[in-house]
PDB file of N, CA, C, O and CB in Angstrom:
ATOM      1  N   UNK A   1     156.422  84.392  29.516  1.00  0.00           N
ATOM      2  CA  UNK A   1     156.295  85.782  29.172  1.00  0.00           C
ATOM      3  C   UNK A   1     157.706  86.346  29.019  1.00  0.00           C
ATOM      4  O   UNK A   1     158.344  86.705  30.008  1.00  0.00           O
ATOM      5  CB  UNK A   1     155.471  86.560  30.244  1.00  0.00           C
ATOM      6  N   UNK A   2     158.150  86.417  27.881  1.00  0.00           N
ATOM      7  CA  UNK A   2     159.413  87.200  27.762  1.00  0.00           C
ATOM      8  C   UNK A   2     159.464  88.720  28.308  1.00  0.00           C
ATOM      9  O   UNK A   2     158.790  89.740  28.164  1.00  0.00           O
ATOM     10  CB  UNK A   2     159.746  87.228  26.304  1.00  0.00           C
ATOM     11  N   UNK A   3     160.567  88.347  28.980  1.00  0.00           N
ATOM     12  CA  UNK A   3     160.577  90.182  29.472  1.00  0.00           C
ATOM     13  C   UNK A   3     161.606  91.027  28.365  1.00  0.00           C
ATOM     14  O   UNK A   3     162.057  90.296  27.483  1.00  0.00           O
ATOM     15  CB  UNK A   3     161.451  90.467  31.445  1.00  0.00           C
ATOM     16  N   UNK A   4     161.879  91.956  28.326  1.00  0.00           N
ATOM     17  CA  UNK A   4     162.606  92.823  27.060  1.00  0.00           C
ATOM     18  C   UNK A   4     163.169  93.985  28.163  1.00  0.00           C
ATOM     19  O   UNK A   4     162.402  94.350  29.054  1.00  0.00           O
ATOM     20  CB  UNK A   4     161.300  93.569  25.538  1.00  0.00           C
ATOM     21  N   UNK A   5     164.155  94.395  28.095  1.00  0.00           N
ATOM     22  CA  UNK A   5     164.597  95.323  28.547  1.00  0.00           C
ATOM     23  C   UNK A   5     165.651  96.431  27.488  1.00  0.00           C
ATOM     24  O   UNK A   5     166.816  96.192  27.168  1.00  0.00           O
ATOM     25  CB  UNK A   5     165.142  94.702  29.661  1.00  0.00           C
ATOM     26  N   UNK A   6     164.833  97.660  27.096  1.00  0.00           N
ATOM     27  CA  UNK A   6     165.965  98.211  25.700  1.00  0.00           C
ATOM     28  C   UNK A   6     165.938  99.509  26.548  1.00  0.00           C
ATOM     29  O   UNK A   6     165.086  99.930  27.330  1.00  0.00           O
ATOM     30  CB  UNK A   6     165.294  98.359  23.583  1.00  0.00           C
ATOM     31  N   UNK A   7     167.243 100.063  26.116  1.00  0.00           N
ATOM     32  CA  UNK A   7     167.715 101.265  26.062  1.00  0.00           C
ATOM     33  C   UNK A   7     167.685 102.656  25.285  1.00  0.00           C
ATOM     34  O   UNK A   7     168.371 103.291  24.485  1.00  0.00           O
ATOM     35  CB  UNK A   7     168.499 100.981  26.047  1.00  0.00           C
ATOM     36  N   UNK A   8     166.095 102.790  26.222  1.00  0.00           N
ATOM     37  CA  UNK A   8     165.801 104.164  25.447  1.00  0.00           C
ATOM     38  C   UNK A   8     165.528 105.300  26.414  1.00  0.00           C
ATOM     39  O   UNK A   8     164.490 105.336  27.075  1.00  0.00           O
ATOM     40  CB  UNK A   8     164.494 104.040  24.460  1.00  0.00           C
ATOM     41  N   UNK A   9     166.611 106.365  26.499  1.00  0.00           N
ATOM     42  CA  UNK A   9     166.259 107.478  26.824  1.00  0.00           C
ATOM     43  C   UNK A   9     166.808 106.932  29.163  1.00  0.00           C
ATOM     44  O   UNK A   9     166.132 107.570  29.970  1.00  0.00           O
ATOM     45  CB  UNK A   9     164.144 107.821  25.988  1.00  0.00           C
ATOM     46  N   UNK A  10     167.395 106.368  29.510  1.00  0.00           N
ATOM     47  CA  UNK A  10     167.168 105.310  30.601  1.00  0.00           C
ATOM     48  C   UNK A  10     166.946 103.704  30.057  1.00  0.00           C
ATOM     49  O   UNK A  10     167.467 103.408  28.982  1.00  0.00           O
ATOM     50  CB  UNK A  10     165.803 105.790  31.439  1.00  0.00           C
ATOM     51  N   UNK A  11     166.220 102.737  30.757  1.00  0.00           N
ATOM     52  CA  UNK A  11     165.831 101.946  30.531  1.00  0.00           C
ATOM     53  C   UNK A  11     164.675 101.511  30.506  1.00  0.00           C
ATOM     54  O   UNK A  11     164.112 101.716  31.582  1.00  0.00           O
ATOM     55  CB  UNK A  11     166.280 101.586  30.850  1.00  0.00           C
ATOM     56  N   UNK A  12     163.726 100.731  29.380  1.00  0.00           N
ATOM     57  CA  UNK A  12     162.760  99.936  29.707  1.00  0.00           C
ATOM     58  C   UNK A  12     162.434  98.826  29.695  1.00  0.00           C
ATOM     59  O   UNK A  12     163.195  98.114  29.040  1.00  0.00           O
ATOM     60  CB  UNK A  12     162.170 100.154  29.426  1.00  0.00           C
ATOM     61  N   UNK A  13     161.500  98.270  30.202  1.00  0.00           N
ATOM     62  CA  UNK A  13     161.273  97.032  30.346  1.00  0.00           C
ATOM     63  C   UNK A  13     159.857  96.494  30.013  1.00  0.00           C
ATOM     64  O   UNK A  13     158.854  96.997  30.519  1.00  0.00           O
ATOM     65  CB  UNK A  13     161.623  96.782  31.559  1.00  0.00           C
ATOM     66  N   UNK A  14     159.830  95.911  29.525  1.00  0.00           N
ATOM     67  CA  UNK A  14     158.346  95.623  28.910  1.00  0.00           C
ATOM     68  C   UNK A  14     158.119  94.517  28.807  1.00  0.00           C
ATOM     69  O   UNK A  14     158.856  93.739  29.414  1.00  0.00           O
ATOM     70  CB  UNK A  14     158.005  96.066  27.698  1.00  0.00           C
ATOM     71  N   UNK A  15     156.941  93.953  27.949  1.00  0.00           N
ATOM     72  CA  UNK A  15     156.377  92.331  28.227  1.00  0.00           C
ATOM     73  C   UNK A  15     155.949  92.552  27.014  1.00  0.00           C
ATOM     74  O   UNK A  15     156.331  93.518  26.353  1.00  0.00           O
ATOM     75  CB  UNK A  15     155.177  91.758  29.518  1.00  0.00           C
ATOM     76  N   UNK A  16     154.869  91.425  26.474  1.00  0.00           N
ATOM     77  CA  UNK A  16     154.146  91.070  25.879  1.00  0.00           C
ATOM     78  C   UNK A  16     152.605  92.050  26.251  1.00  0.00           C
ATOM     79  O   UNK A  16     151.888  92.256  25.272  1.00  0.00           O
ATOM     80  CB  UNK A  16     154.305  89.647  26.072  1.00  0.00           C
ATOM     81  N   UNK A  17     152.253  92.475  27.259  1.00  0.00           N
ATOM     82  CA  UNK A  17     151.298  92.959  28.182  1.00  0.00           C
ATOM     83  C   UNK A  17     151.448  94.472  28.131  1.00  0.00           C
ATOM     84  O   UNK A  17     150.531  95.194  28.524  1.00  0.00           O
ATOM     85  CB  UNK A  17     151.503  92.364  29.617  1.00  0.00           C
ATOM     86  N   UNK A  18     152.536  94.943  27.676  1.00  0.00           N
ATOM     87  CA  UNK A  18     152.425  96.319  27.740  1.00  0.00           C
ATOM     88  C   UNK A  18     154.022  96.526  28.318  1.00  0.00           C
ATOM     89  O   UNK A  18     154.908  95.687  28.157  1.00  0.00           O
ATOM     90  CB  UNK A  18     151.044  96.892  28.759  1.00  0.00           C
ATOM     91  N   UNK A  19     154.221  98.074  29.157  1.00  0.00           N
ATOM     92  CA  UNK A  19     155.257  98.618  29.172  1.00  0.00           C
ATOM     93  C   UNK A  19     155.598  98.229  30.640  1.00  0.00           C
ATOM     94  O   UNK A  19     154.515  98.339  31.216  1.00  0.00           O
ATOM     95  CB  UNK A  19     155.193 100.021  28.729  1.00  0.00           C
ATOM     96  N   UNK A  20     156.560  97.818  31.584  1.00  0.00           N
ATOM     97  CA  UNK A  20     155.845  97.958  32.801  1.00  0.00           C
ATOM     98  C   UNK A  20     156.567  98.729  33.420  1.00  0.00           C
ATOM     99  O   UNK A  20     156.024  99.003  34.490  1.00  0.00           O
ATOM    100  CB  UNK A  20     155.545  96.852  33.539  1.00  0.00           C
ATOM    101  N   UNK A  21     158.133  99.545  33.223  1.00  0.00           N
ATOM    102  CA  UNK A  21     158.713 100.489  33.425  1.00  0.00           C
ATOM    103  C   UNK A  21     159.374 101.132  32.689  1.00  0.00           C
ATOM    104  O   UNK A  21     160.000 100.507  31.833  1.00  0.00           O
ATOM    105  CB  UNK A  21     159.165 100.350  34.084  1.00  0.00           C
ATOM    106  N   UNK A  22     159.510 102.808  32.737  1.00  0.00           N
ATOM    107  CA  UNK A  22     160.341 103.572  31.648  1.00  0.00           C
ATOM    108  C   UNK A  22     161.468 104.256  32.436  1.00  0.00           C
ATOM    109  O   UNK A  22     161.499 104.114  33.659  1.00  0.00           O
ATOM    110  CB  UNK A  22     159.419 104.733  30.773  1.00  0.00           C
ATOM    111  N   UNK A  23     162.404 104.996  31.796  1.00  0.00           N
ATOM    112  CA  UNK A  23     163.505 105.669  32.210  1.00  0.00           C
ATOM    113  C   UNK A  23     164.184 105.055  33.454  1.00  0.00           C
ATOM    114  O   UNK A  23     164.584 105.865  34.291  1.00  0.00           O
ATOM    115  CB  UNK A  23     163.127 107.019  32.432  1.00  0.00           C
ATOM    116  N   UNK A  24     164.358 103.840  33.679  1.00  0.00           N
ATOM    117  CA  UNK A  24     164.878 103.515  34.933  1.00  0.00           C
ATOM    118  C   UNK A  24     166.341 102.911  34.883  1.00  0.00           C
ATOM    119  O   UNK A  24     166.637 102.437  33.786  1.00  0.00           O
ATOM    120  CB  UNK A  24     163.931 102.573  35.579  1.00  0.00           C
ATOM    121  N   UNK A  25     167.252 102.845  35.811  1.00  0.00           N
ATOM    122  CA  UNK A  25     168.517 101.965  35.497  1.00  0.00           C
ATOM    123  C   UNK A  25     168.710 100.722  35.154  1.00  0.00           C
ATOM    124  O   UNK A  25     167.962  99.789  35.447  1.00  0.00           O
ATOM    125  CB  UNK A  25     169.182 101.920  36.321  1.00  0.00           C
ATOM    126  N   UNK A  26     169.864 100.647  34.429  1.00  0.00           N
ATOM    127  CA  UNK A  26     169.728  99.217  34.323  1.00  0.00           C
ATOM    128  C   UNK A  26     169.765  98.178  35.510  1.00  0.00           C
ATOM    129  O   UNK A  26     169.456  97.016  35.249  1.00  0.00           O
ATOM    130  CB  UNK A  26     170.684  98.876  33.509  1.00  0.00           C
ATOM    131  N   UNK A  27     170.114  98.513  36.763  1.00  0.00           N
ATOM    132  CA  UNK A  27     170.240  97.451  37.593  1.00  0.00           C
ATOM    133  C   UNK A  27     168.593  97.208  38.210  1.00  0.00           C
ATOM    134  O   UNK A  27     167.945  96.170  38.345  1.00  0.00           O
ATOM    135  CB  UNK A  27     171.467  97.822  38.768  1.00  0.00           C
ATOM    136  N   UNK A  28     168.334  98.303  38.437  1.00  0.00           N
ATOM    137  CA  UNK A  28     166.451  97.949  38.534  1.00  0.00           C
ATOM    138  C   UNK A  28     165.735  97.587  37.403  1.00  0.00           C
ATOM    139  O   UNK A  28     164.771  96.862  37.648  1.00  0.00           O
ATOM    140  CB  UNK A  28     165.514  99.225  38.952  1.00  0.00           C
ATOM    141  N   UNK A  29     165.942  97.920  36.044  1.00  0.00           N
ATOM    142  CA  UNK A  29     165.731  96.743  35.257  1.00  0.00           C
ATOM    143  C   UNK A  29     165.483  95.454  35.198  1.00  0.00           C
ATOM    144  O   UNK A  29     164.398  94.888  35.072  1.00  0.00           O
ATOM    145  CB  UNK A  29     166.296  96.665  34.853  1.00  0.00           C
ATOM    146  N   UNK A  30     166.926  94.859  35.332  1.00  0.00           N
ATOM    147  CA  UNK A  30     167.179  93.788  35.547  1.00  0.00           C
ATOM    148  C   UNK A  30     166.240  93.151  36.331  1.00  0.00           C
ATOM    149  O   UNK A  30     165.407  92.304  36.008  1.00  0.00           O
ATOM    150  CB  UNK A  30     168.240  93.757  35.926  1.00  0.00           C
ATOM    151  N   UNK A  31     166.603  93.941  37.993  1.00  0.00           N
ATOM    152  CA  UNK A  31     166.086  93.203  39.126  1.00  0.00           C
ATOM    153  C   UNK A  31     164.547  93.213  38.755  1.00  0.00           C
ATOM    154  O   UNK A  31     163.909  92.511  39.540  1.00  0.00           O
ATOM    155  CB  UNK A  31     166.472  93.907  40.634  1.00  0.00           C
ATOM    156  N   UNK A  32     163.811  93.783  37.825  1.00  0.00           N
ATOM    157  CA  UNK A  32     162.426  93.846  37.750  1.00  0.00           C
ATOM    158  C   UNK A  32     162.138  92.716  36.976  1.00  0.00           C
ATOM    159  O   UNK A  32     161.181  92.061  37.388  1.00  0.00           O
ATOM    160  CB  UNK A  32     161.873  95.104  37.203  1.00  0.00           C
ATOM    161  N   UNK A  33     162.847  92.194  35.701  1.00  0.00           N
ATOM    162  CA  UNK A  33     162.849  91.777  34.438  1.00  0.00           C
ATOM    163  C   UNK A  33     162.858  90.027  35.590  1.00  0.00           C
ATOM    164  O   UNK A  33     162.156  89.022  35.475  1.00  0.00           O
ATOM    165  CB  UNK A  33     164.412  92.493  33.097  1.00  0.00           C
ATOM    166  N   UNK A  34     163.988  90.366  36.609  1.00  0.00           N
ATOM    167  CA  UNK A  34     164.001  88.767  37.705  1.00  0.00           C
ATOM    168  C   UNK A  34     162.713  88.729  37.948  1.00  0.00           C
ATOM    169  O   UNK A  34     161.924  87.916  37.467  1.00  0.00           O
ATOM    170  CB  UNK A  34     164.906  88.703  39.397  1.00  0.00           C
ATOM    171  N   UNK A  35     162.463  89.619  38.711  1.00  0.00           N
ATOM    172  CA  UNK A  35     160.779  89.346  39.454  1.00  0.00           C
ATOM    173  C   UNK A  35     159.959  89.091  38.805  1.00  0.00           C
ATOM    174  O   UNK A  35     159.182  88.213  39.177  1.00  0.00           O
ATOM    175  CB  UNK A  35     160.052  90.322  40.109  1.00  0.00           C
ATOM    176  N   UNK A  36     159.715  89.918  37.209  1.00  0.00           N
ATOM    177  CA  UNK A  36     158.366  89.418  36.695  1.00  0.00           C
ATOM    178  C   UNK A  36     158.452  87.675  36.239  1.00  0.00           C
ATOM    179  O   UNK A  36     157.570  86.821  36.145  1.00  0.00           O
ATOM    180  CB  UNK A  36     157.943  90.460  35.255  1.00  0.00           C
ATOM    181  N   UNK A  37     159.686  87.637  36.058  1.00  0.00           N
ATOM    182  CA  UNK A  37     159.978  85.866  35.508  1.00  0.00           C
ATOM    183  C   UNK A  37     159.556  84.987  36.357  1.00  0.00           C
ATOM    184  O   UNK A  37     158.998  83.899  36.219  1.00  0.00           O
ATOM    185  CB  UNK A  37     161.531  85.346  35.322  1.00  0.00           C
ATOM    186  N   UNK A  38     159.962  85.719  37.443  1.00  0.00           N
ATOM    187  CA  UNK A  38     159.713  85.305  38.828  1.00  0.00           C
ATOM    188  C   UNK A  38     157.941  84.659  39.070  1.00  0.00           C
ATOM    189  O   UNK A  38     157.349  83.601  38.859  1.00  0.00           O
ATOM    190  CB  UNK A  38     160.067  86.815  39.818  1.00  0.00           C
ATOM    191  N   UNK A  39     157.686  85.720  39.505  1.00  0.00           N
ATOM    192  CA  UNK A  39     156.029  85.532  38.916  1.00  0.00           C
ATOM    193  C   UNK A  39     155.512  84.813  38.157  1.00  0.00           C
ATOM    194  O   UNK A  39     154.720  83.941  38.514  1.00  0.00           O
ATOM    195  CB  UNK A  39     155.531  86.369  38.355  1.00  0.00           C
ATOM    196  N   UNK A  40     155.856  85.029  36.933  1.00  0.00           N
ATOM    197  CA  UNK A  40     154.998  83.940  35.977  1.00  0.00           C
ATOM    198  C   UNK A  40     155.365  82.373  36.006  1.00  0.00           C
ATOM    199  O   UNK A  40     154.777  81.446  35.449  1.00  0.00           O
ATOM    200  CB  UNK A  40     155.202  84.358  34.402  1.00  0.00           C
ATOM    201  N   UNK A  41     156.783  82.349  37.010  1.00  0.00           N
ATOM    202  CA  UNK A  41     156.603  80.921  36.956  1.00  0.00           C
ATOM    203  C   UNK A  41     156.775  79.910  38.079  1.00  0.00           C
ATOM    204  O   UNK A  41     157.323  78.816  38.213  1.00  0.00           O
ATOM    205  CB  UNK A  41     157.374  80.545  36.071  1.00  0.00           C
ATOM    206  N   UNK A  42     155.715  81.169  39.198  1.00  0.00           N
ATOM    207  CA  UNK A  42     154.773  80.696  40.141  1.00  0.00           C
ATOM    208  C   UNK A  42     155.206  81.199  41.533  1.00  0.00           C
ATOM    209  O   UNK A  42     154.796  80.570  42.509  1.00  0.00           O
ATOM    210  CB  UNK A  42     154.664  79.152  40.079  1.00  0.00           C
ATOM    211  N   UNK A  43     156.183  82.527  41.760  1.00  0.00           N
ATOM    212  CA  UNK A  43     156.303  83.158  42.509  1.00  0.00           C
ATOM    213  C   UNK A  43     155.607  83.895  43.367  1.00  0.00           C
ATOM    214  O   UNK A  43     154.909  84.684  42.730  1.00  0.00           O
ATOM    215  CB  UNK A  43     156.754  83.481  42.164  1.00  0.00           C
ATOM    216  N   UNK A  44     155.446  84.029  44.727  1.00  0.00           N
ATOM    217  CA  UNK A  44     153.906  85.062  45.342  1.00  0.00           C
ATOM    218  C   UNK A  44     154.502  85.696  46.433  1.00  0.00           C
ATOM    219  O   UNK A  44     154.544  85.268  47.586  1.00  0.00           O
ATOM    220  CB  UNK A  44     152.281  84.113  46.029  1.00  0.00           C
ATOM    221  N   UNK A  45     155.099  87.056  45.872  1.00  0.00           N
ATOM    222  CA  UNK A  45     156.472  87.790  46.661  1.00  0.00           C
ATOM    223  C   UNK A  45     154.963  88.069  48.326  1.00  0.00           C
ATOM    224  O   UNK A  45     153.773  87.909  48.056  1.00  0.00           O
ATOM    225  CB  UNK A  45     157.483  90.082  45.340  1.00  0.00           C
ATOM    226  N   UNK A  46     155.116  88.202  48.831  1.00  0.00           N
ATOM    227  CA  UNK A  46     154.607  88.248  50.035  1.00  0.00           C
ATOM    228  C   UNK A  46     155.070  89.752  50.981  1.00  0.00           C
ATOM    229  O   UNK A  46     154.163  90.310  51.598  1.00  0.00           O
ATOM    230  CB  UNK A  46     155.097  86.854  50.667  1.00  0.00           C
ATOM    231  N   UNK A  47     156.061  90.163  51.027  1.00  0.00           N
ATOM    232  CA  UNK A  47     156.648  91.267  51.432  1.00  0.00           C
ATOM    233  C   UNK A  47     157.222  90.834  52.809  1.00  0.00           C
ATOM    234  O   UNK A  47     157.386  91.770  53.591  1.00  0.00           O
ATOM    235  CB  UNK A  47     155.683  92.466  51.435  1.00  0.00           C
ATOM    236  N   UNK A  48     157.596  89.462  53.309  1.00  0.00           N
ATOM    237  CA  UNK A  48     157.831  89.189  54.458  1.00  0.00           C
ATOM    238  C   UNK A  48     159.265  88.714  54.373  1.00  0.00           C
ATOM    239  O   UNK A  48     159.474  87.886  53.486  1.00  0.00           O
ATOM    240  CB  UNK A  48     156.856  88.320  54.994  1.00  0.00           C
ATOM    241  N   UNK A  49     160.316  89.085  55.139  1.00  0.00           N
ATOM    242  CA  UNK A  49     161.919  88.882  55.195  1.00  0.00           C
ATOM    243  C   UNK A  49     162.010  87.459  55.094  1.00  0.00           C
ATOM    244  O   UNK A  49     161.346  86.617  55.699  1.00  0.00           O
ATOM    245  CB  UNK A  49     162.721  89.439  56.601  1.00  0.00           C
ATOM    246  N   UNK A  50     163.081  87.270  54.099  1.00  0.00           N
ATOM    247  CA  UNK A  50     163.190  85.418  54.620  1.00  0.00           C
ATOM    248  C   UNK A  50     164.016  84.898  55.697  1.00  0.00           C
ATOM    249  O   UNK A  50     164.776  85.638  56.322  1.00  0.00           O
ATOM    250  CB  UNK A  50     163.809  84.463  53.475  1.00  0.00           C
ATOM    251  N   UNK A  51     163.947  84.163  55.839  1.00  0.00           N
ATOM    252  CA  UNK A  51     164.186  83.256  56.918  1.00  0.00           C
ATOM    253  C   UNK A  51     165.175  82.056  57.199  1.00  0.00           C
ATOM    254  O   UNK A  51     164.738  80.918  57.028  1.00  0.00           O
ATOM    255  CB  UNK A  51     163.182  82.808  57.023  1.00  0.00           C
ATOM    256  N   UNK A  52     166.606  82.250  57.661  1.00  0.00           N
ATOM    257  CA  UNK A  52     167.171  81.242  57.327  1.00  0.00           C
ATOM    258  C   UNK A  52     167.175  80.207  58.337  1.00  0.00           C
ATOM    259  O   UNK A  52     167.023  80.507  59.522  1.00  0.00           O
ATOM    260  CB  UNK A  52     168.285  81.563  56.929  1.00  0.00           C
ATOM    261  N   UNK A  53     167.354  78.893  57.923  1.00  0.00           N
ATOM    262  CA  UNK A  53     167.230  77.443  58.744  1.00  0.00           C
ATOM    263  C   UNK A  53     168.066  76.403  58.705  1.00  0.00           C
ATOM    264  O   UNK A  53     167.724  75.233  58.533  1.00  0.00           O
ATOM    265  CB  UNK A  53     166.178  76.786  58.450  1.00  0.00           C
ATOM    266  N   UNK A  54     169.546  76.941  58.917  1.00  0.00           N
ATOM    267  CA  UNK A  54     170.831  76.613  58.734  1.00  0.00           C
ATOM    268  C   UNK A  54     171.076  76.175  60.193  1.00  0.00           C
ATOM    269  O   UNK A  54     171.961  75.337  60.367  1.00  0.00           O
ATOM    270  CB  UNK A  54     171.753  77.784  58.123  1.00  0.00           C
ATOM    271  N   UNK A  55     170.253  76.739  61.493  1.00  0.00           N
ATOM    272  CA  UNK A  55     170.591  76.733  62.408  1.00  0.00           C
ATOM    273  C   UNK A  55     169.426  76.705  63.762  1.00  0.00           C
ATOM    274  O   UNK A  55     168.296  77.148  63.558  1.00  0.00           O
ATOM    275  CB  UNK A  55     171.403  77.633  62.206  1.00  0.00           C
ATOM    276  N   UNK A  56     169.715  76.281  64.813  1.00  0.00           N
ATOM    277  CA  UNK A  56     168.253  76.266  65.437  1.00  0.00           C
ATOM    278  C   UNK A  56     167.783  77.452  65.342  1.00  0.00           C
ATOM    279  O   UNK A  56     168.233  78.418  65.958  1.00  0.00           O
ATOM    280  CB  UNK A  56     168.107  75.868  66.859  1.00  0.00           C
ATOM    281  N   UNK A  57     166.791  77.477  64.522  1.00  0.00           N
ATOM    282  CA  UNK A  57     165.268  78.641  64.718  1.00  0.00           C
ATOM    283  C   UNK A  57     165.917  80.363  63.653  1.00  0.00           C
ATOM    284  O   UNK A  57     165.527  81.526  63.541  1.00  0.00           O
ATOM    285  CB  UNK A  57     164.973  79.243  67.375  1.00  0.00           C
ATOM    286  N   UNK A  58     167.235  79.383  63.022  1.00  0.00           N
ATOM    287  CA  UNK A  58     167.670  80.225  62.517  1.00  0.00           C
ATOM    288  C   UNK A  58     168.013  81.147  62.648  1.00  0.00           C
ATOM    289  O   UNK A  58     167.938  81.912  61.686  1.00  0.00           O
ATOM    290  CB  UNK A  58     167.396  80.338  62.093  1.00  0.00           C
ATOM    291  N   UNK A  59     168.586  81.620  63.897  1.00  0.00           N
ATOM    292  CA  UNK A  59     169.162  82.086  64.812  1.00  0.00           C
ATOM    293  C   UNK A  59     171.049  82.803  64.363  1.00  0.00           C
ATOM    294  O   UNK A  59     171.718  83.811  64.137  1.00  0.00           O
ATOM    295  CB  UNK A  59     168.974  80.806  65.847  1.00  0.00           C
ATOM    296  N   UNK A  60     171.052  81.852  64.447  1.00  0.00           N
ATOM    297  CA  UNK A  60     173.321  81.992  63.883  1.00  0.00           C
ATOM    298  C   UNK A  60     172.942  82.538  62.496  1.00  0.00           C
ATOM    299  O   UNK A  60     173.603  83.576  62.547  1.00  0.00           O
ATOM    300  CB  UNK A  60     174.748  79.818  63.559  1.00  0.00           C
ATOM    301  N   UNK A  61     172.527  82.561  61.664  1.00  0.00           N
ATOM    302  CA  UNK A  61     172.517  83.709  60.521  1.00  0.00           C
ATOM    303  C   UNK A  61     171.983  84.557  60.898  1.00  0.00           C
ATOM    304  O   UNK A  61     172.781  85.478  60.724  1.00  0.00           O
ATOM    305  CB  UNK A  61     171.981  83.544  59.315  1.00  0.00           C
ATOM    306  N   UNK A  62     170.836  85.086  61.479  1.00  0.00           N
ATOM    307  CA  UNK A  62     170.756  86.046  61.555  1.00  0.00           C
ATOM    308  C   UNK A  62     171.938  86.957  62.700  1.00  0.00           C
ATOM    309  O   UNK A  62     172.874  87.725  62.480  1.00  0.00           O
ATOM    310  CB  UNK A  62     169.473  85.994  61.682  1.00  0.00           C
ATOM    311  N   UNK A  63     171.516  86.580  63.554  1.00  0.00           N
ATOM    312  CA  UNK A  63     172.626  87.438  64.208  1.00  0.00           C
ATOM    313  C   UNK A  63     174.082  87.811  63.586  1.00  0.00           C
ATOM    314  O   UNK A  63     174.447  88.973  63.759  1.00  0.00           O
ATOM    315  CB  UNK A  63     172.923  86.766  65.404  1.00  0.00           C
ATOM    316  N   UNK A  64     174.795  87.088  63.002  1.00  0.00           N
ATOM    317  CA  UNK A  64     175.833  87.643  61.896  1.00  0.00           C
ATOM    318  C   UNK A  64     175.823  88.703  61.105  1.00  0.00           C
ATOM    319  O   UNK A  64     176.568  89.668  60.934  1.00  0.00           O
ATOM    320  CB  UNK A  64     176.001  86.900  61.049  1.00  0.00           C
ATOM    321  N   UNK A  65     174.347  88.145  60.442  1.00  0.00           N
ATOM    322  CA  UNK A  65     174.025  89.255  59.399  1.00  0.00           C
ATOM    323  C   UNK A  65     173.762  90.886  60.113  1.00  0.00           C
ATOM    324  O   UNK A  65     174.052  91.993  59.660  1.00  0.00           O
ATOM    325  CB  UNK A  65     172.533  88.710  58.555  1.00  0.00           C
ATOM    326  N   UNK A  66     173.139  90.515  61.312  1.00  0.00           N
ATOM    327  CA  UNK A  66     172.569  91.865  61.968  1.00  0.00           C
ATOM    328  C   UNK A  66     174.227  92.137  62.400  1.00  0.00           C
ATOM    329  O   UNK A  66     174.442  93.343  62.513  1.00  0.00           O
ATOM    330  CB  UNK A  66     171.114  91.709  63.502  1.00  0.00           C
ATOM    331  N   UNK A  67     175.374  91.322  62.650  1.00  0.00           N
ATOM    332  CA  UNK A  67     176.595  92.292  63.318  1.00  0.00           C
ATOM    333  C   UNK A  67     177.541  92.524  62.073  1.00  0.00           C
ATOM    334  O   UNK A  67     178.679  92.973  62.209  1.00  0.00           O
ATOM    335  CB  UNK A  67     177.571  91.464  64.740  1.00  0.00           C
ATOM    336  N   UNK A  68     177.099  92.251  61.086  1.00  0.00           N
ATOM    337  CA  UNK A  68     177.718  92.631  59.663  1.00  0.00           C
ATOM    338  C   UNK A  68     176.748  93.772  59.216  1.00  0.00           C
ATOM    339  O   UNK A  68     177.106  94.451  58.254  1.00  0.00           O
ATOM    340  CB  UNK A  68     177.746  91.266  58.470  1.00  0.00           C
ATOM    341  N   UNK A  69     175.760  94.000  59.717  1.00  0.00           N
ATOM    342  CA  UNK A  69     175.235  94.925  58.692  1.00  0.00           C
ATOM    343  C   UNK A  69     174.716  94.673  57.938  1.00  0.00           C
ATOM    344  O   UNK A  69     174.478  95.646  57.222  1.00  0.00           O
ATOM    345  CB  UNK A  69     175.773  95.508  58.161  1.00  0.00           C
ATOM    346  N   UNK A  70     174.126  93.353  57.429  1.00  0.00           N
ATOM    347  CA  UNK A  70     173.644  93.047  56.589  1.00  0.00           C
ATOM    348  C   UNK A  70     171.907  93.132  56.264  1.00  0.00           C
ATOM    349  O   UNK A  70     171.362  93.004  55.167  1.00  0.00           O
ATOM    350  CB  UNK A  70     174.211  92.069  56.621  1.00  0.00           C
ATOM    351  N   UNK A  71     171.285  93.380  57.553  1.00  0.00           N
ATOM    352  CA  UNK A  71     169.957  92.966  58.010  1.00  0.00           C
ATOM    353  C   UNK A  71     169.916  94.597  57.604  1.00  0.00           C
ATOM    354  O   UNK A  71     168.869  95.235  57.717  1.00  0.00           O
ATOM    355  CB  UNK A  71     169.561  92.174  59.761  1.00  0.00           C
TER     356      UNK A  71
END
């Protein structure tokens, strides 16, 4: 599914399927134009934080991230 993103008026982004956002920035664009690609080629966003396993229980990244600010 090609995604399209043109510059009208803001930004949109559209499909083959219709419109799926208007007037928005380009960086949420983009990041939308990722996700739907995302999706169609077999993505199933879940809404749950990921998880890193660099370390026991993944533990040492997170805590970094939480004393950076990152979390």
């Amino acid at each position: 599914m090609p995604v399209r993103i043109k510059k009208v008026n803001g930004y949109r982004v559209s499909t083959p399927g219709g419109v799926k956002a208007k007037s928005t920035t380009k960086a949420k664009a983009k990041a939308q134009g990722r996700l739907l690609n995302a999706v169609e080629h077999g993505f199933k966003p879940t809404g749950k934080k990921r998880r890193h396993y660099s370390a026991h229980d993944g533990l040492f990244l997170e805590e970094r991230m939480k004393k950076f600010g990152l979390m």
